[in-house]
C-alpha positions in Angstrom: -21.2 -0.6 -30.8 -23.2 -1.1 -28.0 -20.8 -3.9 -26.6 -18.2 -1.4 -26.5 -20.3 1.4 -24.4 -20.7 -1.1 -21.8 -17.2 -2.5 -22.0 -16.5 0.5 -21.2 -18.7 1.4 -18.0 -17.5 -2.0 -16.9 -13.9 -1.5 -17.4 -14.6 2.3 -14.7 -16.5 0.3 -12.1 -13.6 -2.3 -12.1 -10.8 0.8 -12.0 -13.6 2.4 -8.7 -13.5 -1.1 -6.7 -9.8 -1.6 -7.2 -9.1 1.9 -5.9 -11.5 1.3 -3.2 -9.8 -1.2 -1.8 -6.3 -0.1 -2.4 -8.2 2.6 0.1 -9.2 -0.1 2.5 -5.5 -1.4 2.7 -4.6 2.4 3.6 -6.7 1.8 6.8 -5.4 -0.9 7.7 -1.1 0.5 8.0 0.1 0.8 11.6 -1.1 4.2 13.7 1.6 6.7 13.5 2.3 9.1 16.5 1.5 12.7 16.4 5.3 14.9 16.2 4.7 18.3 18.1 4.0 19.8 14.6 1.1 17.4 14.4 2.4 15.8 11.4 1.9 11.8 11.4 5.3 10.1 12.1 6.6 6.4 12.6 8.7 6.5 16.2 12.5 6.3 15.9 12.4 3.4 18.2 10.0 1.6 16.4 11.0 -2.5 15.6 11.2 -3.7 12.4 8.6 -6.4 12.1 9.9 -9.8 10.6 9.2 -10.7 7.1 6.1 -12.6 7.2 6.8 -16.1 6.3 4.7 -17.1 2.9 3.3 -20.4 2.0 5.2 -22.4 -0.4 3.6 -23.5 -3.4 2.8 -27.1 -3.9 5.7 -28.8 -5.8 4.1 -31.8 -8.2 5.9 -35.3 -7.6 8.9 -36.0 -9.0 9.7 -32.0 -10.0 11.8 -29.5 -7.9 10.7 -26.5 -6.6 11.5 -23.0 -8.8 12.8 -20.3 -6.3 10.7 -17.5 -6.5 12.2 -14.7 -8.3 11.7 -11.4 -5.9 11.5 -12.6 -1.3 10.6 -9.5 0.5 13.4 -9.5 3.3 12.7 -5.9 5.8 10.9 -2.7 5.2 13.4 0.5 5.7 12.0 4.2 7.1 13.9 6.3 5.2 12.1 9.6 6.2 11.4 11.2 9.0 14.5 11.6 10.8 16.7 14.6 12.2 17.5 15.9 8.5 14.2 15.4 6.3 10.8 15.8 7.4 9.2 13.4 5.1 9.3 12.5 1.1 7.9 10.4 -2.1 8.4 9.7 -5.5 11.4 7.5 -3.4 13.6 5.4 -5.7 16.3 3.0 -4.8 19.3 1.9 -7.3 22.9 0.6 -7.2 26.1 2.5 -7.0 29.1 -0.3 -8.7 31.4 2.2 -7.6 30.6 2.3 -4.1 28.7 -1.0 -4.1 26.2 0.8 -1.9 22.6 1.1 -2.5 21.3 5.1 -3.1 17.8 5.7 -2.0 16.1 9.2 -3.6 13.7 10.9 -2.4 11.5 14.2 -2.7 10.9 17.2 -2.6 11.1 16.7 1.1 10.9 20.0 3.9 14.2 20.0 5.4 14.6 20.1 9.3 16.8 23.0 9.2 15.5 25.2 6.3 17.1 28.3 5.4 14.7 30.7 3.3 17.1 30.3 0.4 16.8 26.1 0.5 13.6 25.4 2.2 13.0 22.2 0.3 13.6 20.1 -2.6 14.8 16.1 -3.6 17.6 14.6 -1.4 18.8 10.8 -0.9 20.5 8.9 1.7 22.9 6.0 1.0 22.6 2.4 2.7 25.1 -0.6 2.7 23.5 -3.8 0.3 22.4 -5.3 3.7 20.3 -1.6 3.8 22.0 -0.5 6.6 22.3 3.6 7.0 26.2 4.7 6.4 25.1 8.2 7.5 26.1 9.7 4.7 22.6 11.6 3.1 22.1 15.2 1.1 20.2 17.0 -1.3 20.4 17.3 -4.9 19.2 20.8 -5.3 16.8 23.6 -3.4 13.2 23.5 -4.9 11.2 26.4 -4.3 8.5 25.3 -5.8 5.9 22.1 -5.2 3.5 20.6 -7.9 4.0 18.3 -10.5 5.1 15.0 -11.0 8.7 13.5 -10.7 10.9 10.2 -11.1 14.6 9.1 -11.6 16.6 6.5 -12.7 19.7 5.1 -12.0 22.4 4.3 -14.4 26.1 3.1 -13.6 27.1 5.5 -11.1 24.2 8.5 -12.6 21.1 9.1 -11.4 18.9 11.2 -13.9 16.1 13.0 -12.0 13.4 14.8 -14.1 10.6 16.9 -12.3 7.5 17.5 -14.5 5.5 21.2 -14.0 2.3 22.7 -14.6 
């Protein structure tokens, strides 16, 4: 029984030094300007950096190498632009019917808020090559913040569920 008391104190310090230095990797992200508001954002003329290129495993005598199964290939700002002021809970899926990629995201602040739609989730669709066609919306106006939400895309759906208090 005892065993198990410490299995689990050991099992919390482990969860404390992993979240410590997912912390430490927060540190280390590139410095974002200050916007007039004095909200953090990335500049609109910012690069994109090249995929870093990764060391290839060693490939025993006599056997090919196995392709890896995911290569990272560019990171995408989605958010902030002249339409949404930032987002999370962001999800990306496929459209067969467009063939275009469908990134969702949210609740964001709009840029131009009305009092009746201050806020809520929104997307923005990109070519497979995750290029920006422009064309970008909302799903619905959210008035209110808290809670927890996610998606999923299916054929040409996405199902968006929002979880409150």
């Amino acid at each position: 029984m005892d065993a198990l008391k410490y299995f689990h104190k050991f099992i919390g310090i482990a969860l404390v030094i992993a979240f410590l230095m997912g912390c430490a990797t927060l540190v280390a992200t590139p410095i974002l300007t200050p916007s007039p508001t004095g909200t953090p954002q990335m500049p609109l003329n910012t690069p994109l950096l090249p995929p870093p290129t990764l060391p290839q495993p060693a490939t025993p005598p006599g056997q090919q190498a196995k392709p890896h199964l995911l290569r990272f290939i560019q990171t995408v700002a989605v958010t902030p632009d002249e339409k949404f002021l930032g987002g999370g809970f962001v999800r990306i899926g496929h459209v067969p019917t467009t063939d275009r990629m469908v990134v969702t995201f949210g609740p964001t602040k709009f840029a131009q808020q009305s009092r009746d739609c201050p806020s809520g989730p929104a997307y923005k669709e990109y070519t497979l090559d995750m290029q920006s066609t422009g064309k970008s919306g909302i799903f619905h106006c959210d008035q209110e913040w808290g809670g927890d939400v996610g998606g999923i895309f299916v054929d040409i759906f996405y199902y968006y569920v929002r979880m409150v208090r």
